[in-house]
C-alpha positions as CSV (number, residue, x, y, z in Angstrom):
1,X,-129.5,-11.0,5.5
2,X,-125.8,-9.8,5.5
3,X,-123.8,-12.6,5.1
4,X,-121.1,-12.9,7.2
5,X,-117.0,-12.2,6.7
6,X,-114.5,-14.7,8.3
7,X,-111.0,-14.6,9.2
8,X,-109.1,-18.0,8.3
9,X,-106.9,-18.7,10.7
10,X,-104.4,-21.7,10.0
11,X,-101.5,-23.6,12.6
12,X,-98.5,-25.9,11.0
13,X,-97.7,-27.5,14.2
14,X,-95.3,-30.1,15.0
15,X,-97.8,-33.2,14.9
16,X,-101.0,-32.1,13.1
17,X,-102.3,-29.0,10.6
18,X,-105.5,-27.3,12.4
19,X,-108.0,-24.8,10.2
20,X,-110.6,-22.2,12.2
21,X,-112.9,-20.1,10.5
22,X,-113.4,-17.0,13.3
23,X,-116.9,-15.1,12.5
24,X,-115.4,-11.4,12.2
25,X,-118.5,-10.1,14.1
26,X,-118.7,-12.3,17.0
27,X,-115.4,-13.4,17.2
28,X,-116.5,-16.8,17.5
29,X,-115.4,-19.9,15.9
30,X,-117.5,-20.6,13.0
31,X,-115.9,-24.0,11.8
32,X,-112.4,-25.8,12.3
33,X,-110.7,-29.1,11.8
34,X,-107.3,-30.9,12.6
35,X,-105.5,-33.3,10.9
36,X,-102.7,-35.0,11.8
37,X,-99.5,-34.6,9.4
38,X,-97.8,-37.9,9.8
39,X,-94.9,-36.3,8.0
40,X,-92.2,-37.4,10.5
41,X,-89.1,-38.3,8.2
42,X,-87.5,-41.8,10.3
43,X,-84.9,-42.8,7.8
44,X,-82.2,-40.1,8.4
45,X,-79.4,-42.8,8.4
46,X,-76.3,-40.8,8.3
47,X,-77.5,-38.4,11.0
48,X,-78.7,-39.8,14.3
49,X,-79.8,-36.2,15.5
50,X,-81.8,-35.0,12.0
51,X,-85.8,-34.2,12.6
52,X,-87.2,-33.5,9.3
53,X,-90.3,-33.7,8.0
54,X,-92.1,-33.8,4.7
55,X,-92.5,-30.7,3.2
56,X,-94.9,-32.4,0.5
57,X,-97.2,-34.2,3.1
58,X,-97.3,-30.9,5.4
59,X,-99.1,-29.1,2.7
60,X,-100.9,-32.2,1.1
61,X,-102.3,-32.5,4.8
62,X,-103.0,-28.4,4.8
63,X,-105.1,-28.6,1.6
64,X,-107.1,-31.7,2.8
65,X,-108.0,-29.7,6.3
66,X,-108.7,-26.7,3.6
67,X,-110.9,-29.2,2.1
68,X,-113.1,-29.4,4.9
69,X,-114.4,-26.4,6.1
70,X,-117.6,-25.5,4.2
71,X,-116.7,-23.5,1.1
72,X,-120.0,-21.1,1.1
73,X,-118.2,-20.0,4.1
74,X,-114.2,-19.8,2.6
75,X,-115.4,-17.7,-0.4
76,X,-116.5,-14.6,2.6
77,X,-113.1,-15.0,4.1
78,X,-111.1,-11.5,4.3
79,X,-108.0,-12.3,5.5
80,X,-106.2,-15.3,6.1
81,X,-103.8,-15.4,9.6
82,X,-101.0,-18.3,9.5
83,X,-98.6,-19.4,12.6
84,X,-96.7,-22.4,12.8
85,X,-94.6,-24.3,14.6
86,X,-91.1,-22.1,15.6
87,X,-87.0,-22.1,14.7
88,X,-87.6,-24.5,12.1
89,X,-86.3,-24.1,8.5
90,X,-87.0,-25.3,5.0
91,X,-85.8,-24.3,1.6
92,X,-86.9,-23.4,-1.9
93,X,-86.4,-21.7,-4.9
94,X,-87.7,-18.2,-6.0
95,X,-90.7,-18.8,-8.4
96,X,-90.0,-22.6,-7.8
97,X,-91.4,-23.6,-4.8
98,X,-95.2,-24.8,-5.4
99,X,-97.7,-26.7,-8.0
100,X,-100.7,-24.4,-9.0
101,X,-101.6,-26.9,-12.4
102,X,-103.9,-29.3,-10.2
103,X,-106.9,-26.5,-9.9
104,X,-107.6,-24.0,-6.6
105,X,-104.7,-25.2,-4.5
106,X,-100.8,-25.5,-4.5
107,X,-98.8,-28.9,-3.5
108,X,-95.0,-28.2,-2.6
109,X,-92.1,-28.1,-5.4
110,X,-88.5,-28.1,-5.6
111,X,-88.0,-27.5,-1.8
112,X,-86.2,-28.9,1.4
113,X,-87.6,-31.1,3.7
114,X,-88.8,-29.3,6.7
115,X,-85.7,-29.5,9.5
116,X,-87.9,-29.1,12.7
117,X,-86.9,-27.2,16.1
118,X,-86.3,-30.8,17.5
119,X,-82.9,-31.1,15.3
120,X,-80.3,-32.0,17.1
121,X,-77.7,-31.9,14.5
122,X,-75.7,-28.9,15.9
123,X,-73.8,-30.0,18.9
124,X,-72.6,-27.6,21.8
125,X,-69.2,-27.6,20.3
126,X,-70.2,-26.7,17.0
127,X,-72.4,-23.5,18.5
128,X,-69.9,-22.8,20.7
129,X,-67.5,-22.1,17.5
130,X,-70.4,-19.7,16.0
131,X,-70.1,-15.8,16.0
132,X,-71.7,-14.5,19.3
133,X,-74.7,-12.8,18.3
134,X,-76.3,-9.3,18.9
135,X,-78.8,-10.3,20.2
136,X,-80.9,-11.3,23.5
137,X,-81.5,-15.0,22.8
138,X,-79.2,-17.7,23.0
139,X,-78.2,-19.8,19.6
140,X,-79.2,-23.5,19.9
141,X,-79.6,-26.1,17.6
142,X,-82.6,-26.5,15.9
143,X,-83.0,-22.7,14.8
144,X,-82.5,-21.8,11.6
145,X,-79.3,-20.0,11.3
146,X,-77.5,-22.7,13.1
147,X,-79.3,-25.0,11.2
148,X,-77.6,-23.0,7.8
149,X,-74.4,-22.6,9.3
150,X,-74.1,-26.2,9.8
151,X,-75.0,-26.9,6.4
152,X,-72.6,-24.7,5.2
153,X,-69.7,-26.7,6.9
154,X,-70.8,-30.2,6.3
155,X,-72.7,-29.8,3.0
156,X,-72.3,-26.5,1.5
157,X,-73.4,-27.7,-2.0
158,X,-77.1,-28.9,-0.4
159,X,-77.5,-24.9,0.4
160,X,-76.2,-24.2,-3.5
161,X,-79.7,-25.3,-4.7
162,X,-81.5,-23.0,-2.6
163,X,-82.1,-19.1,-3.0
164,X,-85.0,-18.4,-0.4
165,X,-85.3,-19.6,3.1
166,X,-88.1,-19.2,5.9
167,X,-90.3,-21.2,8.6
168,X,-92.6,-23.4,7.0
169,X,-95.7,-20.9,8.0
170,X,-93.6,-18.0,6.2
171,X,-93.0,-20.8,2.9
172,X,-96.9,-21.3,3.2
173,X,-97.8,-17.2,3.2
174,X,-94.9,-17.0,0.2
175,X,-96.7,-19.6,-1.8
176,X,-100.2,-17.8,-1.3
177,X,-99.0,-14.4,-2.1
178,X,-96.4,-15.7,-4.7
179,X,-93.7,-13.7,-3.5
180,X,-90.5,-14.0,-4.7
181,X,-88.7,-14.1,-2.0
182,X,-89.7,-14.5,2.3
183,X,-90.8,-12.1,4.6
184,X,-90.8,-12.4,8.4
185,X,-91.9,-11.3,11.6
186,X,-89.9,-10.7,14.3
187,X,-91.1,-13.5,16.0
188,X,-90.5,-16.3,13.9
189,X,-86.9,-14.1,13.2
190,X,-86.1,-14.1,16.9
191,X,-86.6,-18.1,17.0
192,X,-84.2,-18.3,14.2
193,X,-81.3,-16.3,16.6
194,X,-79.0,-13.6,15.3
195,X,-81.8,-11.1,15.3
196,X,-81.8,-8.0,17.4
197,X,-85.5,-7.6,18.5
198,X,-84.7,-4.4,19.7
199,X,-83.6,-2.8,16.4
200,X,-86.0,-5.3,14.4
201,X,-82.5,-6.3,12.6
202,X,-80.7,-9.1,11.6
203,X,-77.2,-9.4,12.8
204,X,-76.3,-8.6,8.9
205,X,-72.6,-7.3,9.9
206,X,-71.6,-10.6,12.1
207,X,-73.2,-13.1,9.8
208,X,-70.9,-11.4,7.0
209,X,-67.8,-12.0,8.8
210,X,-68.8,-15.4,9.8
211,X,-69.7,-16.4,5.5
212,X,-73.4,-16.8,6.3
213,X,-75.3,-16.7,3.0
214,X,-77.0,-13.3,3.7
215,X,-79.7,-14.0,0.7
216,X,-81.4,-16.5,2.9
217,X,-82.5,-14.2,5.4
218,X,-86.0,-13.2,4.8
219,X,-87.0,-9.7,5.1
220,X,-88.8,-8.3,8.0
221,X,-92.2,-6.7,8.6
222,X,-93.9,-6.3,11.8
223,X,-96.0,-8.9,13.5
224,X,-99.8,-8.4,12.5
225,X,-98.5,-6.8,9.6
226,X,-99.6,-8.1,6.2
227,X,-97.4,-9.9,3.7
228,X,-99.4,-9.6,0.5
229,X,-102.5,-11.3,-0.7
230,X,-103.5,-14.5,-2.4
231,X,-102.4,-14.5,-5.9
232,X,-105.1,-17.0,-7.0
233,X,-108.5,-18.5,-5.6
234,X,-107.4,-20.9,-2.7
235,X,-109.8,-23.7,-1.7
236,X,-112.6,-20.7,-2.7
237,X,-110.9,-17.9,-0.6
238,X,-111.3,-15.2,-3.7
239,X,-107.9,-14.3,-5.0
240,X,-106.5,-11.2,-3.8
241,X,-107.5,-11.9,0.4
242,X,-104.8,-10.3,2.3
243,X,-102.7,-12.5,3.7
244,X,-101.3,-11.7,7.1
245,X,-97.0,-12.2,7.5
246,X,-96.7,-15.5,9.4
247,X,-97.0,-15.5,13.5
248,X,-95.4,-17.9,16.0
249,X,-97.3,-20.5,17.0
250,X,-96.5,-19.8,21.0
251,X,-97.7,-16.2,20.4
252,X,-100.6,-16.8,18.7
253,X,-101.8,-19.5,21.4
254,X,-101.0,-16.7,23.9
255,X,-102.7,-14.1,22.3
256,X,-106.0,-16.7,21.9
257,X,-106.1,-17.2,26.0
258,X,-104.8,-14.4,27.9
259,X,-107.3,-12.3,28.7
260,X,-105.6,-9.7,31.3
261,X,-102.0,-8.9,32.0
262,X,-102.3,-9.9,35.0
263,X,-102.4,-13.7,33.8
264,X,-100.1,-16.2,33.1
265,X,-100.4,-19.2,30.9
266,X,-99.5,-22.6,30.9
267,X,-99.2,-24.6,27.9
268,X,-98.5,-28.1,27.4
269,X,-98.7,-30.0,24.5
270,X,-95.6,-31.6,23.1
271,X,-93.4,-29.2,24.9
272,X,-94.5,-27.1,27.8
273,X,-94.0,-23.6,27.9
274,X,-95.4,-21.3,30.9
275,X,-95.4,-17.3,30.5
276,X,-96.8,-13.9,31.7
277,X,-96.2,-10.5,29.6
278,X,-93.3,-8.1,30.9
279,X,-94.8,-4.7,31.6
280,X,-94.8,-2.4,28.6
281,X,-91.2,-0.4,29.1
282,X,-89.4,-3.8,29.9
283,X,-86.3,-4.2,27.5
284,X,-84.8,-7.1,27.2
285,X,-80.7,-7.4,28.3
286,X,-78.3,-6.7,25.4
287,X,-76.6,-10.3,25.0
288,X,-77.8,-13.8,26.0
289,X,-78.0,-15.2,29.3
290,X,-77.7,-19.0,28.0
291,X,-77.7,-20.3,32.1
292,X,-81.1,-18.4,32.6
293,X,-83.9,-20.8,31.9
294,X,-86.3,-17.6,31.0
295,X,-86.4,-16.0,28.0
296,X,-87.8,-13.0,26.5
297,X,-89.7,-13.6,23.1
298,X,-91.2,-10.5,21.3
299,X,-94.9,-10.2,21.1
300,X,-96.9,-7.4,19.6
301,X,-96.4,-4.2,19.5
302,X,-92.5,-4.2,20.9
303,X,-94.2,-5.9,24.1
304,X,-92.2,-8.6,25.0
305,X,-93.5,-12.3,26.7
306,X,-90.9,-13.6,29.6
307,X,-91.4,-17.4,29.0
308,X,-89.9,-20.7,30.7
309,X,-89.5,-23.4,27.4
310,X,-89.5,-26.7,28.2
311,X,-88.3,-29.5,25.7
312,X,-90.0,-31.8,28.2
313,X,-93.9,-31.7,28.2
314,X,-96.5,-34.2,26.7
315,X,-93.2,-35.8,24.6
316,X,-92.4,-37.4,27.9
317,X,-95.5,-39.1,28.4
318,X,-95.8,-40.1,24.7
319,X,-91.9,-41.6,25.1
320,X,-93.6,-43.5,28.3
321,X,-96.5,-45.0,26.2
322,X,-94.2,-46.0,23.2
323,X,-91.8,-47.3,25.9
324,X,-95.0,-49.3,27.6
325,X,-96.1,-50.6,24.4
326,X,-93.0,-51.8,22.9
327,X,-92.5,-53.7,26.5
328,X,-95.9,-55.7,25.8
329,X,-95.4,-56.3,22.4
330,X,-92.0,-57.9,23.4
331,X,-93.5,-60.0,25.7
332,X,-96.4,-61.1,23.5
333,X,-99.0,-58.5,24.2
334,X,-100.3,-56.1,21.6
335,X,-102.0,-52.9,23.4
336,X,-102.5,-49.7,21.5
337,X,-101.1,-46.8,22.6
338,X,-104.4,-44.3,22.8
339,X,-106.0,-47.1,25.4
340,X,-102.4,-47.5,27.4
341,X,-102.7,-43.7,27.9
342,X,-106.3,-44.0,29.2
343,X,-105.6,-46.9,31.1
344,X,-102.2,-44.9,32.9
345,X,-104.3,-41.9,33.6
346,X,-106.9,-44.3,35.1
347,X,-104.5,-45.7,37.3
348,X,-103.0,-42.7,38.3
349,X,-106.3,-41.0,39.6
350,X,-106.4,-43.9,42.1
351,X,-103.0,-42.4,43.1
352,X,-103.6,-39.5,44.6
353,X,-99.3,-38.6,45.8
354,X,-96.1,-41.0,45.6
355,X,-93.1,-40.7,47.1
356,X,-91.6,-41.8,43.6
357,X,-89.5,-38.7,42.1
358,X,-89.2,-38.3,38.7
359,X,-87.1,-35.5,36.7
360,X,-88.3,-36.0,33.1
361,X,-86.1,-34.3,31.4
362,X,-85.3,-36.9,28.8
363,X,-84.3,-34.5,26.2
364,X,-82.5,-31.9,28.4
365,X,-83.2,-28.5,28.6
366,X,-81.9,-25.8,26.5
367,X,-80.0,-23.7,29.3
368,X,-78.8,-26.9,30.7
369,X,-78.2,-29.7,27.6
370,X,-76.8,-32.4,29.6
371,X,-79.5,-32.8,32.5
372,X,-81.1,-35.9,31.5
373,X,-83.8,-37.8,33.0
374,X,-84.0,-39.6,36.5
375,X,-86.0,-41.3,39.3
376,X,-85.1,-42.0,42.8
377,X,-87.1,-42.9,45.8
378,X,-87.6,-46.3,44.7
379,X,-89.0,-48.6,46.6
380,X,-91.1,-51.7,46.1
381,X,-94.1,-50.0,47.2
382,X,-93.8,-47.2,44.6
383,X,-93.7,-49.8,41.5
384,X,-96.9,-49.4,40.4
385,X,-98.4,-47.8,37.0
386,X,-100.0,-45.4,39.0
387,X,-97.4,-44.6,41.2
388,X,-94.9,-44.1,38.1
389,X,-97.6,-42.1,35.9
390,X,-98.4,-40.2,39.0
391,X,-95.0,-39.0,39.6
392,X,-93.9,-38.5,36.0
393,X,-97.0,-35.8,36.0
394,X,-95.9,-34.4,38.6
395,X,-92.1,-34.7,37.7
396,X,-93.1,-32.5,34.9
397,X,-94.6,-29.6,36.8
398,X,-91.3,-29.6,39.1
399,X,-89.6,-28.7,36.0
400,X,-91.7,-25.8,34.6
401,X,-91.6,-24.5,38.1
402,X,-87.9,-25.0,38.6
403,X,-87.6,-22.8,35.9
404,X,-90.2,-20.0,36.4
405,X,-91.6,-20.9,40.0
406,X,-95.1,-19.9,41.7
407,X,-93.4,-17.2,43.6
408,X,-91.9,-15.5,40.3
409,X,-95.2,-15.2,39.0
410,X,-96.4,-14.1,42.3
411,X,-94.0,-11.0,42.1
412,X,-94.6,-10.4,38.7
413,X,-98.2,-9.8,39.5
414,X,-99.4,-12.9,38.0
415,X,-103.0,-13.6,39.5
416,X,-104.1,-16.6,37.6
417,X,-103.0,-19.5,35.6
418,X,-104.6,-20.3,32.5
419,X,-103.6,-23.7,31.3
420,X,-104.1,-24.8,27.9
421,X,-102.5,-27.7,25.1
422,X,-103.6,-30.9,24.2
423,X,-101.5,-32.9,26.9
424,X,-103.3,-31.0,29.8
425,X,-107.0,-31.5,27.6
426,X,-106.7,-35.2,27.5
427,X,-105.1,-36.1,31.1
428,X,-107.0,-35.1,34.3
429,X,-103.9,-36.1,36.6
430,X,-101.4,-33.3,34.6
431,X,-104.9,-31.1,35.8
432,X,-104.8,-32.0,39.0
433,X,-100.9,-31.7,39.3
434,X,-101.1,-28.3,37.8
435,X,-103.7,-27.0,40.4
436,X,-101.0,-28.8,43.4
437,X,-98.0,-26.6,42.0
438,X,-99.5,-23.2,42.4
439,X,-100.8,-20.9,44.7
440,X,-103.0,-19.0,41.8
441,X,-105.9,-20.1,40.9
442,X,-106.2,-22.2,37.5
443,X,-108.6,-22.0,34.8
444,X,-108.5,-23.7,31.6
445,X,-108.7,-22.1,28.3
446,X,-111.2,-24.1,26.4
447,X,-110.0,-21.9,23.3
448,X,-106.2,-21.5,23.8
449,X,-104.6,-22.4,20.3
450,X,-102.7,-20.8,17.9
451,X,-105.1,-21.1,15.0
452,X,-107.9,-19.3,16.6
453,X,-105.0,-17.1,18.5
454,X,-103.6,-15.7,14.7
455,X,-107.4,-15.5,13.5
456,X,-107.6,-13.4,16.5
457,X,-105.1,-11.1,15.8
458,X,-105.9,-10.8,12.1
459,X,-109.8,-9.8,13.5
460,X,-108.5,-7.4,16.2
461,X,-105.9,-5.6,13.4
462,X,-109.1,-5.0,10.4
């Protein structure tokens, strides 16, 4: 019997690691786990605005996911594919950055803490006094070279300890290949801003000017290209596995659902993004439209994804439940948050339409920072759990579709939604308000996530 090869295929997201194991033969999912990180940092006392998270716990939760799959199965592994969550950056030093003594597996070492896309540290003032960049994307806070740049006006001597930079997907491929310093692919460089996707180029001759310490930009190699391979046995994969250059998370979820240009998907899980690909000779427009609330993210193969990011998507509802269960707890009641969820969408299914209107954009958007949240049309007959969960699923909706509406997609030749992410999974009522907000018809991915998307790409490149 031949035994079989795998592709490894591994996601740092925002809120938990997930592992798949993709038969190379059948394309199929062999074995996969997910484990949440719990490495939130809470205590960022002098900045009100910081998301970080724990660089240590992210991998110590990576190695126990590793620990998992079944290791007759990691030792036939060929390559190993690795996205993660987007404009994000963390720090390290060359040669410095991970633990091999402890056996088959590296914990992290003399790093950063990871600062997270949700940062809100750089304020519009402060990227309004940045260097305009070449480029087709919009600067905004959270992305890694405004994330440096602010660093290297409040606390220039934090970025003195520091000689390599990177996503915390490329710091994970680094560590496997032990590279000395970080490469990147155009994807995770376009989320960092001040890359030209065009030329494949950081904007090396602006970020000069400006005092931007150039030796933190990784260097760049294609997407689906490979970075290097393992320098040591990892979990049982054999040392010397190639190890692809890390993807985008969004991509790679993509990539695992859409099956035909013609489709466009919609993915909510603690953001919501919905997109279609741009037809093969679309070039994107030379300098950012910040006002548009589309964007163009590069995809394989100098293809290019137009995509309408929300901030808002399941981290409204989960705001809702923490807001619910603080409420009982202050008056006396103790309800868990999983069974208020259950017990909202319950609630709402009774309530088929309200006249309740929610805009849920708690955490405004990025083309338009200072739209926050709101409800009107109250009235005493619209007071009820179901009415407001109803409506806040349905706000959401309105919001994707005010940015990229059913009659965009229509022109663009989109013929079906595929809807995917863990917020549209667990809650029927988002379903149902999905199918009400276009005229395509939708079908869900039971497959669409970045982890089996990058073991995807990784199976379709060998």
């Amino acid at each position: 019997v031949t035994m079989s090869t795998y592709i490894l295929g591994i996601d740092l997201g925002t809120t938990s690691i997930k592992v798949v194991l993709l038969d190379k033969t059948s394309r199929t999912v062999a074995a996969s786990h997910t484990v949440p990180t719990a490495s939130e940092i809470l205590d960022n006392s002098d900045l009100k605005q910081a998301k970080e998270q724990h660089t240590g716990r992210i991998i110590d939760t990576l190695n126990t996911c590793m620990n998992l799959l079944p290791r007759d199965m990691l030792e036939h592994v060929s390559c190993i594919g690795i996205s993660g969550q987007m404009h994000g950056i963390l720090f390290w030093t060359s040669q410095r950055g991970c633990d091999w003594s402890d056996g088959d597996f590296f914990t992290a070492k003399d790093t950063s803490q990871l600062i997270t896309w949700q940062d809100g540290r750089c304020s519009s003032d402060f990227l309004s006094s940045l260097p305009k960049p070449d480029s087709h994307l919009s600067v905004a806070t959270g992305f890694g070279c405004a994330t440096i740049f602010w660093y290297l006006k409040h606390r220039p001597e934090f970025l003195e300890g520091f000689t390599v930079a990177g996503t915390i997907q490329d710091y994970v491929v680094s560590m496997l290949c032990g590279l000395d310093g970080c490469v990147m692919t155009p994807q995770n460089a376009a989320s960092w801003g001040f890359f030209n996707t065009s030329a494949s180029q950081w904007n090396v001759d602006i970020l000069k000017g400006a005092g931007f310490p150039l030796h933190l930009l990784p260097q760049c190699v294609p997407s689906g290209g490979v970075a290097g391979q393992t320098r040591s046995e990892w979990h049982g994969v054999p040392a010397g596995t190639l190890v692809g250059a890390a993807l985008g998370d969004f991509q790679c979820s993509v990539y695992s659902c859409m099956s035909a240009r013609t489709d466009a998907v919609l993915n909510i899980s603690t953001s919501a993004q919905l997109t279609y690909a741009m037809p093969a000779h679309f070039k994107p427009p030379d300098s950012p439209q910040p006002a548009s609330p589309i964007s163009y993210f590069p995809y394989f193969e100098d293809a290019y994804l137009a995509v309408a990011a929300s901030l808002n998507g399941g981290n409204v509802l989960a705001t809702f439940v923490e807001m619910l269960a603080a409420w009982t707890k202050e008056l006396g009641a103790d309800v868990s948050e999983p069974c208020l969820y259950q017990k909202l969408i319950h609630c709402a299914l009774d309530q088929a339409t309200s006249d309740l209107q929610v805009s849920p954009t708690i955490l405004g958007e990025r083309h338009n920072p200072l739209r926050l949240g709101q409800v009107t049309n109250i009235s005493p007959s619209t007071l009820s759990l179901g009415h407001v969960t109803r409506a806040l699923c349905r706000g959401v909706l309105e919001n994707v579709c005010s940015m990229m509406s059913a009659g965009h997609l229509q022109r663009a030749g989109v013929n079906r939604i595929v809807g995917s992410g863990s917020a549209i999974a667990r809650n029927e009522v988002l379903r149902q308000e999905v199918e009400r907000a276009f005229s395509q018809p939708v079908v869900y991915g039971q497959n669409a996530d970045s982890a089996v998307g990058v073991a995807m790409v990784f199976c379709d490149q060998s």
